[in-house]
C-alpha positions in Angstrom: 9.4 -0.2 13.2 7.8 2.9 14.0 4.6 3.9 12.3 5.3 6.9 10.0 1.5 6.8 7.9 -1.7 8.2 9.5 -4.7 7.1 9.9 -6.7 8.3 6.9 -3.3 7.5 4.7 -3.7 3.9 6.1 -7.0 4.0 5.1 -6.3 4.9 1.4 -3.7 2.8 1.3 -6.0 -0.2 2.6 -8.4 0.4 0.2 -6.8 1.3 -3.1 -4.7 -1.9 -2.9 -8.2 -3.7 -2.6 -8.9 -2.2 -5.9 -5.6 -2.9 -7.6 -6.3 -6.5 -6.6 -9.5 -6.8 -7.6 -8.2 -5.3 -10.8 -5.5 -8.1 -11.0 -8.2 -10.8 -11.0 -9.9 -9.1 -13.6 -7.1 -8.9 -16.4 -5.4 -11.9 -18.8 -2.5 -10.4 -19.0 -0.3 -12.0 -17.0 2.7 -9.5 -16.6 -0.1 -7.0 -15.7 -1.3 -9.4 -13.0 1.8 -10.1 -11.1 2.5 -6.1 -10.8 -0.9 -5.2 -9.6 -0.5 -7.7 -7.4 2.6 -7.0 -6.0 1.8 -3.1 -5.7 -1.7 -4.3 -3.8 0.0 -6.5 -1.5 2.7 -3.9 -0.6 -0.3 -1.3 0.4 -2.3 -3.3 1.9 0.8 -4.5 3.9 1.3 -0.9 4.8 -2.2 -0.2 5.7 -1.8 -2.7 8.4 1.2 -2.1 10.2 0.9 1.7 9.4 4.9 1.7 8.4 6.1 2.7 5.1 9.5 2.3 3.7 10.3 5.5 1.3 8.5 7.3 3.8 11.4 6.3 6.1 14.1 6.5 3.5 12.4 10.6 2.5 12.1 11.6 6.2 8.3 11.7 5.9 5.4 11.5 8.8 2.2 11.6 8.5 1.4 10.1 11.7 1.8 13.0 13.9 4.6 12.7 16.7 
């Protein structure tokens, strides 16, 4: 995989799926939980590796070269 996300789009990524899960602790309903969840792991995921799938599938760099 090559990385396709830059640095300070790695570094939202990293932090607004901190706040999606902290928002997923937060709730009761359980549905709610298990997407926020979900869509946090998947950005934090991709703040780490700096890779990012519909970026791929769209063509879409924002990583420079």
């Amino acid at each position: 995989m090559e990385k396709n996300v830059g640095e300070i789009d790695r570094i939202i990524r990293f932090v607004a799926g901190i706040i999606l899960l902290y928002l997923a602790f937060t709730l009761d309903n359980k549905i709610l939980v298990i997407i926020l969840s979900a869509l946090a792991g998947i950005s934090i995921l991709e703040g780490f590796t700096g890779f990012c799938g519909l970026y791929k599938m769209f063509n879409i760099n924002t990583g420079g070269k």
